[in-house]
LUMPA-491037 format. One record per residue (C-alpha): x, y, z. Coordinates in steps of 0.2 Angstrom, whole numbers, plus 2048, in hexadecimal, padded with zeros to 3 digits. Example, Ala and Ser with C-alpha at 12.3 -4.5 7.8 and 13.67 -1.06 7.14 Angstrom:
! LUMPA-491037
83E7EA827
8447FB824
This chain:
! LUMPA-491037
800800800
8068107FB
801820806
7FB82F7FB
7ED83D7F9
7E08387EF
7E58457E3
7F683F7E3
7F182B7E0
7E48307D1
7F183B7C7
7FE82C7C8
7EF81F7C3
7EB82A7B3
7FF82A7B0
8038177AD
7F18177A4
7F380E793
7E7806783
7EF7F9778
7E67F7768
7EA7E8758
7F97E6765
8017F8765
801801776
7FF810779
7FE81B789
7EC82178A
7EF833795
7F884378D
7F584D79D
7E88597A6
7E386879D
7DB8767AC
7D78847B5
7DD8847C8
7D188B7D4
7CC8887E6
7C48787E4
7D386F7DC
7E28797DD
7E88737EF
7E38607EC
7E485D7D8
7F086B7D4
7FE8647E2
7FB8537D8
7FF8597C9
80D8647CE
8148557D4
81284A7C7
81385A7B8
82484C7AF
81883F7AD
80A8477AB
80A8577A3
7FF8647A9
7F787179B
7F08817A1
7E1889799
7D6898797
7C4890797
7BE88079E
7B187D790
7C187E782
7CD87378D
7BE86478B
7BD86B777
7D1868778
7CF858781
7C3852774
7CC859765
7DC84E76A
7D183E76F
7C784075D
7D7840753
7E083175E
7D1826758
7CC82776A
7DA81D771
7E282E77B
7DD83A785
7DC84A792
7D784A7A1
7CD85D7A6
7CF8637B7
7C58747BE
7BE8797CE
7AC8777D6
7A38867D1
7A38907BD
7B28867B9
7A98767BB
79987A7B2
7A287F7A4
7A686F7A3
79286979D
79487078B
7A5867788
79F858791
791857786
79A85A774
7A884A779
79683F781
78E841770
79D83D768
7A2830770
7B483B773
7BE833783
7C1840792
7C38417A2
7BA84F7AC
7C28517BF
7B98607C5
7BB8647D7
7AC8647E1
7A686A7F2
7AB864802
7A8852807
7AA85681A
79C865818
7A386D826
7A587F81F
79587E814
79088780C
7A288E800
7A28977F4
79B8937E4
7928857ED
7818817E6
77587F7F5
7658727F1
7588717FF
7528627FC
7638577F9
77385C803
77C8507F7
77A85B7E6
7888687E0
7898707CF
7948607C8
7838597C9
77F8627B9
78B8577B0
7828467B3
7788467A3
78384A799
7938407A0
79382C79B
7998287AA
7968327BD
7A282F7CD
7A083B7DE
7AF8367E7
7AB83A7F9
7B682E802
7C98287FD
7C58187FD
7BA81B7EF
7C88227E4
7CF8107DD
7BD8097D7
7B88187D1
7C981B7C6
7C880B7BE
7B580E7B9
7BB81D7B1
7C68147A8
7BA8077A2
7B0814799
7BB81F792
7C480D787
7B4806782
7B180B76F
79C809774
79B815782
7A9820783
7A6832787
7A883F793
7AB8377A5
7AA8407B4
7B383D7C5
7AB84C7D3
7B984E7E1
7B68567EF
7C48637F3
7C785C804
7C784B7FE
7D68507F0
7DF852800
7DD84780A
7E883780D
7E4824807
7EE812806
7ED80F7F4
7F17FC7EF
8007FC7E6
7F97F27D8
7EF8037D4
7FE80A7CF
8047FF7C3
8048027B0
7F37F87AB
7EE7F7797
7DE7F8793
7DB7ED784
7CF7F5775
7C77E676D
7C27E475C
7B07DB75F
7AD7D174F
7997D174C
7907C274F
78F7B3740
77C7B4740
77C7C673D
7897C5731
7827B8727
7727C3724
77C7D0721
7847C8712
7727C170B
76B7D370E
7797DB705
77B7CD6F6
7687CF6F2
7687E36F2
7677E96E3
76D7FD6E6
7777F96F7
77E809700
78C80C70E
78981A71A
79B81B722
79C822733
7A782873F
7AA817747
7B5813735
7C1820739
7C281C74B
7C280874B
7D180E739
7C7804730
7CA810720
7D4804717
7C77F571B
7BA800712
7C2804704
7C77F1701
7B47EB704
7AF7FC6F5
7BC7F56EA
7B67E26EC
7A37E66EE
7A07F86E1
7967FA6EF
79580E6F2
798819700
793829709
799832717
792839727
79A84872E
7A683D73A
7A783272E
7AE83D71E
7BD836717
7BB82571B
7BF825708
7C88316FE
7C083B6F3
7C88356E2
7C28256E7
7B481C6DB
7A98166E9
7AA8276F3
7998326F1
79E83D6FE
79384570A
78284070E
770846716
76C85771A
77F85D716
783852707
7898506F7
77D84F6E9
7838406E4
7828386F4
76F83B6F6
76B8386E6
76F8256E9
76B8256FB
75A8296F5
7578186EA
76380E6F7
75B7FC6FB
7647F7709
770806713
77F80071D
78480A728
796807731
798812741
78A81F73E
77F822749
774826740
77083B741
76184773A
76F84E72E
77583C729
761839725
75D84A71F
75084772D
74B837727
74683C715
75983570F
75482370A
745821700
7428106FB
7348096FF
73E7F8706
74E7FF70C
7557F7717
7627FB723
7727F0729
77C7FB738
78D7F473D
7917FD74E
79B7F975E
78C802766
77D7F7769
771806769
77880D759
7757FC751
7647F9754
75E80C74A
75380C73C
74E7F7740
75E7F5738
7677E373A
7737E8748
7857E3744
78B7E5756
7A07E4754
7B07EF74E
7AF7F673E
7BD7F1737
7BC7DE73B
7AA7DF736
7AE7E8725
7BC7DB721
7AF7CC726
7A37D4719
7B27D570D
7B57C370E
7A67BE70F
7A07C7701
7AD7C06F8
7A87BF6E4
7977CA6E7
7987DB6DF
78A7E96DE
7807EA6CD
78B7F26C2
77E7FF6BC
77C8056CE
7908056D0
79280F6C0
78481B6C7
78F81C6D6
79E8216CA
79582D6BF
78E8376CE
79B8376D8
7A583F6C6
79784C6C4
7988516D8
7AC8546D4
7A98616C7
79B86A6D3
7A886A6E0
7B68716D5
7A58806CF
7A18856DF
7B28886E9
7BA8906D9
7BF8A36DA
7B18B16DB
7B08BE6CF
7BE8CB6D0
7B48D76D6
7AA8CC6E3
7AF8C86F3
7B48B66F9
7A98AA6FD
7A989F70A
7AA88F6FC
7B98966F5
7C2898707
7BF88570B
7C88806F7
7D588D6FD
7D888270D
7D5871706
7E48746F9
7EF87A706
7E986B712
7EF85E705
7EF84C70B
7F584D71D
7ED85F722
7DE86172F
7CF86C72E
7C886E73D
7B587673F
7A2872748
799881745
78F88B73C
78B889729
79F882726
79B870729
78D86F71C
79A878711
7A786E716
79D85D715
799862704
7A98686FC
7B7861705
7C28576FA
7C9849705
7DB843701
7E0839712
7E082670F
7DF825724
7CD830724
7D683E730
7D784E725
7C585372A
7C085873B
7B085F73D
7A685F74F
79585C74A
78E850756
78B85F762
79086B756
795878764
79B889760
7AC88D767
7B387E765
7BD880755
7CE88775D
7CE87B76B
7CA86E761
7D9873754
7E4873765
7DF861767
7E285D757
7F4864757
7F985B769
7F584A762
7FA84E74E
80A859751
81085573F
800859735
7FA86A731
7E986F738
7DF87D732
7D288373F
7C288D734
7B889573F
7AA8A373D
7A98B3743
79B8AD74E
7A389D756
7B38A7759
7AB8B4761
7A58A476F
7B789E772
7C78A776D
7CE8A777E
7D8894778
7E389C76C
7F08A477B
7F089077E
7F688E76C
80289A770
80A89277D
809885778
810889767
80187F75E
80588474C
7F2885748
7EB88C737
7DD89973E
7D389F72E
7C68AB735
7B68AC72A
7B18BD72E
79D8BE727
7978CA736
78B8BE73F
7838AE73F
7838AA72C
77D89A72E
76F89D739
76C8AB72D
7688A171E
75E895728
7538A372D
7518A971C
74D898717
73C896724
7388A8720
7428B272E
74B8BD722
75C8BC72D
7548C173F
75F8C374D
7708BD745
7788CC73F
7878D6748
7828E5740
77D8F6747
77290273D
77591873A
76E91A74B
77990E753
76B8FF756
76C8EC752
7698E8740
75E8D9745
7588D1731
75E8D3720
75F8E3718
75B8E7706
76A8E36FB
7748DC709
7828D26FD
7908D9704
79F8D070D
7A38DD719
7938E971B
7968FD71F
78A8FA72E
7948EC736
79A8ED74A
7AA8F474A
7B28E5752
7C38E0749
7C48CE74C
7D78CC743
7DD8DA751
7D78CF760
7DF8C075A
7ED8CB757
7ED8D0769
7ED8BE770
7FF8BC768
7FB8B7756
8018BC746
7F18BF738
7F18C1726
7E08CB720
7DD8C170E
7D18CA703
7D58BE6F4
7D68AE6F0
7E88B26EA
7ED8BA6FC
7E28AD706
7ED89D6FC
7FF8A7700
7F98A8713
7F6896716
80789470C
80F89F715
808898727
810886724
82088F728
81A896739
82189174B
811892754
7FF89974E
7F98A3743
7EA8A973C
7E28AF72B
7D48BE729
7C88BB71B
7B78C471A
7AA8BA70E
79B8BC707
78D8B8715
77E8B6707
7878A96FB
781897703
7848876FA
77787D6F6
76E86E6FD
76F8616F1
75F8576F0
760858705
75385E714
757863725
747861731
745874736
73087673A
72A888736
71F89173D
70C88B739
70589C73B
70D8AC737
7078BE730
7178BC727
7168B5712
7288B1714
7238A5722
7128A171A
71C89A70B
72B893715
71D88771E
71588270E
72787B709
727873719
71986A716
71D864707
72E85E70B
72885571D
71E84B711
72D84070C
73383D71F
73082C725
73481E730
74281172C
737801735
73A7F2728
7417E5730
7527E072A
């Protein structure tokens, strides 16, 4: 037995933490990212002091970023690393939910160690304490339960060693990984216990490649050998399980199609014969032209969106079927699909052999091909350079970054309207499925530098470009000092569109000609609230006086201000040179959107409204709910 604080015995458990996956291992923990403040500065921050050689500690600036950080890094390690978060009870512990929530939907590995209050209660009630008259027990770490995928208070030391290695059970299973929070007491930090020494030993925690079951399979095979249009939804769970290469061996064997969910883009490259791109609510014509006469959908590691459906209007055949391969049970069973329950990449290779022979009809292969040709030449249209005189558009900025991202670049985005752009237009070119990052489980606001820090820490040797709107820098720029410290050569490209753009073109759309979304002020000095006549312009005469390239400028970071396509391709040369961040300016125009592509998004409009904007708006709702259904057929 070892005598230690509780503190002091967790930070060396999380130290000789490892995962060991097809039989490399690797140590799981980078280190703490936080914020010190009375509830975890005298127990946790002692720990860590301690321990700062093996387990280095990372400062930050908001608690909310450090868990969009945490999750950045966990995303890009395939979920086999990750952070731990620590804050104190109080605002720096409830800033935790949102972070929480984005790595639980996502399925993102990190660990939450917010302090809590005292477990003695004997100088109730501190500061920052929540006080509940019905239930002594609750404190404001309670706000994390629901959206945490695992919940510990540890209000005795002896607690500590169960609860650690429940943690960790969580955080290395590929089915219900996500945010996992362990609430310590300050007092308890502190305080001493005998930890066995076992406890502190290195331990493995082996990731296991489930296969699915032979029943399942079997039907799998007879499902997909009498379909006649047969289409793969590949999800996130292909990049994660690296299962990119299997896929493309099971396309190439089969002629079987693919399209992409958000987490799930780049499974294939681009230039690939099989690859249709993006599909539902953001995707590729191509893509929804086939998912539309699709007989039987397999999805691999989706689970299964409102944007991966195009709220449920995607798939329109009257028999589609739906085969799910998933490592997550629930997943599995959506849309009465046969459930695959397994890896994805032992499961794509089982299909592969199995398969062996069987190909797709070639008519509906030669589709495929044809589309996926025709969708190339729309992308190469729509990101291509403005009129002379016309400002950039927000198409032409993603082509700029896509060149200079190449095949081993990151973009990095979750926000806004740049992932239904970026679903769209980006050209994949990385055989391992890693050149696109975008947050759009939770798509949160804010998250986009944080996120690039993450990416950086675990992907030193790639280039990652962070794009982020006026609007969702607005909710988080505090991270880039931490890129500065840390010397995070991020890509920062500013979109500068004064407001929410996207939300803005969503009102439009149901009739609300741009309320409330505009950072504009008028001759008297009032909010410009909705569109004005002939607003076309990238940077209006009436917008806020705020200089967003100044402020980053202030927090240590050289900026470029592109006003060309020209200028905006010589900055993101120029950056691959830098020692630590930097940023590029660009103003676009906010009214040129990019189409839909044969897709719906389920917004409801208002059913009564003095308004013929909104009167209309409802009458195309209507029409288009009329093709929503429920996926019930047995498979």
């Amino acid at each position: 037995m070892t005598r230690m604080t509780v503190a002091q015995a967790l930070v060396r458990f999380l130290s000789v933490q490892y995962v060991e996956r097809d039989g490399v291992r690797e140590r799981f923990f980078a280190g703490c990212l936080g914020i010190f403040g009375h509830g975890n500065v005298a127990g946790l921050g002692e720990a860590l002091y301690a321990s700062r050689d093996e387990f280095p500690y990372i400062p930050g600036r908001n608690e909310q970023a450090l868990v969009h950080i945490a999750a950045g890094y966990a995303r890009q390690r395939d979920r086999l690393g990750a952070y731990a978060v620590t804050t104190s009870i109080g605002p720096g512990a409830t800033n935790l939910v949102t972070g929480a929530a984005l790595a639980t939907i996502n399925r993102l590995p990190v660990l939450l160690l917010p302090g809590d209050t005292f477990a003695t209660r004997a100088p109730h009630p501190v500061l920052q304490q929540l006080e509940v008259e019905h239930d002594g027990t609750v404190s404001v770490n309670d706000a994390l339960r629901p959206v945490s995928r695992y919940f510990d208070r540890v209000v005795r030391p002896e607690q500590l060693v169960p609860a650690a290695l429940e943690a960790m059970r969580v955080l290395t299973d590929p089915a219900q990984t996500g945010a996992v929070t362990l609430a310590l007491p300050q007092d308890v930090q502190a305080e001493v216990v005998e930890v066995p020494e076992a406890f502190l030993e290195p331990r493995t925690w082996l990731i296991q490649r489930q296969p699915p079951a032979p029943e399942g399979l079997a039907r799998a095979i007879e499902l997909i050998r009498c379909a006649q249009r047969p289409l793969i939804v590949a999800g996130g769970g292909v990049v994660y399980s690296r299962a990119c290469e299997a896929l493309r061996a099971l396309v190439a064997a089969t002629g079987i199609p693919v399209g992409e969910t958000h987490a799930g883009r780049g499974a294939l490259p681009s230039d690939h014969v099989g690859a249709l791109g993006a599909i539902g609510a953001t995707g590729t014509a191509a893509a929804n032209r086939l998912a539309r006469e699709a007989d039987l959908v397999i999805g691999i590691g989706t689970r299964w969106s409102d944007f991966t459906t195009a709220s449920k209007t995607a798939f329109q055949d009257d028999g589609v079927r739906f085969v799910n391969v998933n490592v997550c049970s629930f997943d599995a069973a959506k849309h009465a699909g046969l459930q695959l329950v397994g890896d994805a990449r032992v499961t794509l290779d089982a299909l592969r052999s199995a398969l062996s022979g069987h190909t797709a009809d070639p008519a509906w292969t030669a589709r495929a091909e044809s589309e996926r040709a025709t969708w190339a030449d729309e992308v190469a249209r729509v990101v291509s350079l403005p009129a002379p005189d016309a400002p950039l558009t927000q198409a032409s900025v993603i082509g700029a970054v896509n060149d200079a991202a190449g095949e081993t670049g990151v973009v990095v985005q979750a926000a806004g309207s740049l992932p239904g752009d970026l679903h769209k237009l980006w050209v994949a070119r990385d055989p391992a499925g890693k050149g696109y990052h975008v947050e759009y489980g939770f798509s949160c606001m804010g998250y986009e530098i944080p996120g690039g820090i993450g990416v950086k820490l675990a992907a030193p040797e790639r280039e990652v470009y962070v794009l982020v709107g006026d609007g969702s820098y607005l909710m988080s720029p505090g991270e880039l000092a931490t890129a500065v410290a840390l010397r995070a050569r991020i890509v920062l490209v500013l979109v500068q569109n004064h407001g929410y753009a996207s939300i803005g073109a969503l009102s439009r759309s149901v009739g609300g000609a741009g309320f409330g979304t505009h950072h504009r002020v008028d001759d008297a000095g009032a909010p410009v609230l909705d569109d004005a006549e002939g607003d076309a312009l990238a940077a209006p005469a009436d917008a806020l006086p705020i200089d967003l390239a100044a402020n980053v400028e202030s927090l240590g970071i050289p900026v470029t201000r592109a006003h060309t396509r020209e200028e905006l391709t010589a900055a993101l040369a120029a950056a691959r040179t830098a020692d630590g961040p930097v940023a590029v300016h660009v103003e676009v125009d906010r009214f040129h959107t990019v189409g839909g592509y044969e897709s719906w998004w389920d917004v409801p409009v208002a059913a009564v409204s003095e308004r013929p904007e909104v009167v209309a708006a409802r009458a195309r709702y209507e029409d288009e709910r009329a093709a929503q259904r429920a996926y019930l057929r047995p498979a």
